[in-house]
C-alpha positions in Angstrom: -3.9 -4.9 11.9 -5.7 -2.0 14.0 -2.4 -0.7 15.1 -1.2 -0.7 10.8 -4.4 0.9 10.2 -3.5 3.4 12.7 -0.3 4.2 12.2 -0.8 5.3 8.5 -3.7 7.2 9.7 -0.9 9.0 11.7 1.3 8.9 9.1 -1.1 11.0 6.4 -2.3 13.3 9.3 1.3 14.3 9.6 2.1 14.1 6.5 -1.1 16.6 5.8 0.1 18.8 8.5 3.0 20.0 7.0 2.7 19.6 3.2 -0.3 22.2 3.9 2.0 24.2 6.2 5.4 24.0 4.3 5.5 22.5 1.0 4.0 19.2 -0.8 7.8 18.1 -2.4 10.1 18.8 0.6 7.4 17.2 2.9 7.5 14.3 0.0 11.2 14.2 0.2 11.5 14.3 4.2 8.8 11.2 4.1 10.7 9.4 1.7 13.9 10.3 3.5 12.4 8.7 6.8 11.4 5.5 4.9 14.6 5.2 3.4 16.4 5.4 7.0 13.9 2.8 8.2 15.0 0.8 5.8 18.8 1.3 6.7 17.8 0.5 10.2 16.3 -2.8 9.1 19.3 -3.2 7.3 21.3 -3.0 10.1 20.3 -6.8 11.8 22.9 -9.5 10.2 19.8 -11.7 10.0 18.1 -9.4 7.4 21.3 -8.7 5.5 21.5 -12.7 4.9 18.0 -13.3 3.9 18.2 -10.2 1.7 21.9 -11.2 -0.2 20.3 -14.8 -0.7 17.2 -14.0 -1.9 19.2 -11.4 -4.8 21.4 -14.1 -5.4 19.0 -16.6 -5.9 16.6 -14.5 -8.6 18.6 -11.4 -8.8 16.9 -10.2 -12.5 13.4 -11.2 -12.0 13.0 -10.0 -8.3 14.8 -7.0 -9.5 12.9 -6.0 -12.4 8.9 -7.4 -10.9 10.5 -5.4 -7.4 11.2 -2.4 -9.7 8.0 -2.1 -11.6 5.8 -3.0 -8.6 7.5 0.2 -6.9 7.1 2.6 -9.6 3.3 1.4 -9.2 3.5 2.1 -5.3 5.0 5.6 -5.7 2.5 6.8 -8.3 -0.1 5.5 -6.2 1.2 7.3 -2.9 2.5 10.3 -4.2 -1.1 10.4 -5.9 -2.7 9.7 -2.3 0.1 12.4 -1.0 -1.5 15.2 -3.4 -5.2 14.7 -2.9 -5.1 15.1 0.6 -4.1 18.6 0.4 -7.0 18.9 -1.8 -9.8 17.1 0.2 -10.5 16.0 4.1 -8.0 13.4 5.3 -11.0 11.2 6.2 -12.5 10.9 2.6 -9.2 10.5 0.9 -8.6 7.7 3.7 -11.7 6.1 3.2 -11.1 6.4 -0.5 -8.1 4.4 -0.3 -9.5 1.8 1.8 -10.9 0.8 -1.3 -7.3 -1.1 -2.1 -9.0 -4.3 -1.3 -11.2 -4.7 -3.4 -8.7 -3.9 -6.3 -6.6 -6.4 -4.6 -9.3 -8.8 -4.7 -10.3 -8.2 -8.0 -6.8 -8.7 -9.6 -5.7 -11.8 -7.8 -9.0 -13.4 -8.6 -8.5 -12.2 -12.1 -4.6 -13.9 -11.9 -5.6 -17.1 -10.5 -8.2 -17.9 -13.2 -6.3 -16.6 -15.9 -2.6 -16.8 -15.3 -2.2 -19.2 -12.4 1.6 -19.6 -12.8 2.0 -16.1 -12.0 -0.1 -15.9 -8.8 -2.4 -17.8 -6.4 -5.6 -16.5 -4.6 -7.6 -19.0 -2.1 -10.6 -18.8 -4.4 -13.0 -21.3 -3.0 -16.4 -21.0 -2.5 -16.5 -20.1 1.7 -13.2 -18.1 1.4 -14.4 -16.0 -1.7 -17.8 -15.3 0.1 -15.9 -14.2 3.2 -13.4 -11.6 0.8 -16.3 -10.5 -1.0 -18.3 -9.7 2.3 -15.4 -8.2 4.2 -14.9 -5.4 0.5 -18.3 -5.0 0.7 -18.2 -3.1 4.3 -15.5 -1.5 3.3 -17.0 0.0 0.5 -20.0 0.5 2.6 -18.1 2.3 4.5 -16.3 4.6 1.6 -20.0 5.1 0.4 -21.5 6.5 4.2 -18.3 8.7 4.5 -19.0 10.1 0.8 -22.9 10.6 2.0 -22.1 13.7 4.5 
C-alpha cells in the first residue's frame, strides 16, 4: 500500500511538473495516453484477455453501463484533482484527496443499510470502530497540513 501511495505521489508530482511547464490538456492527454498503453500491455497476457471476454460475456450491459458511469465519475474527479494542483501546493491538494476514504466509507455504509443488494460493507461493531478510527487520522492529517 506504501508503494501505491507513493507511486501516485510520483505520478501528480510529474504530472505537476509539466502541466505547469507545458500545458494542463496535452500533459492530460499524454497521462491518459500512458494509461491507455498500460492497459494495452495488460492486455497483452492470454490470461487477462480470458478473464476479461468472460466476464463481458457473462454481464456484458450491466458491467458496461455501472463500468461506464463509474468512469465518467473517475475522470471528473481526476481531471478535477489534475487542475487544482496547478493552482495549490501538491502536498495540500494530496492531502486533500486523502480524504477519499472517508467518502468511501460514508457511501458503503450508507449502501449496506439502505440498499444491500447493491453493495456490502463489513459493518460490525469492531470493524466499523477500526474504519472510523483509521478516517479519522487521516483527516487529522488533512486538518495539520491545512494548519501551516
Amino acid at each position: 500500500m506504501l508503494l501505491c501511495a507513493l507511486a501516485i505521489s510520483l505520478g501528480s508530482l510529474i504530472f505537476k511538473f509539466y502541466a505547469v511547464r507545458d500545458e494542463f490538456w496535452t500533459t492530460t492527454f499524454w497521462n491518459f495516453f500512458g494509461q491507455a498503453l498500460f492497459g494495452v500491455i495488460l492486455m497483452l497476457a492470454a490470461e487477462n484477455r480470458k478473464q476479461f471476454s468472460e466476464m463481458i460475456h457473462a454481464n456484458a450491459g450491466a458491467l458496461l453501463s455501472v463500468n461506464m458511469a463509474n468512469e465518467l465519475i473517475n475522470l471528473g474527479g481526476n481531471l478535477g484533482v489534475r487542475y487544482t494542483l496547478l493552482l495549490a501546493p501538491l502536498g495540500v491538494v494530496q492531502a486533500i484527496s486523502s480524504t477519499t476514504s472517508f467518502f468511501v466509507l460514508f457511501f458503503g455504509v450508507i449502501l449496506s443499510l439502505f440498499f444491500p443488494n447493491l453493495a456490502r460493507e463489513e459493518i460490525s461493531i469492531g470493524s466499523l470502530m477500526q474504519k472510523i478510527i483509521a478516517t479519522t487520522l487521516v483527516i487529522a492529517g488533512v486538518l495539520l497540513i491545512s494548519m501551516q
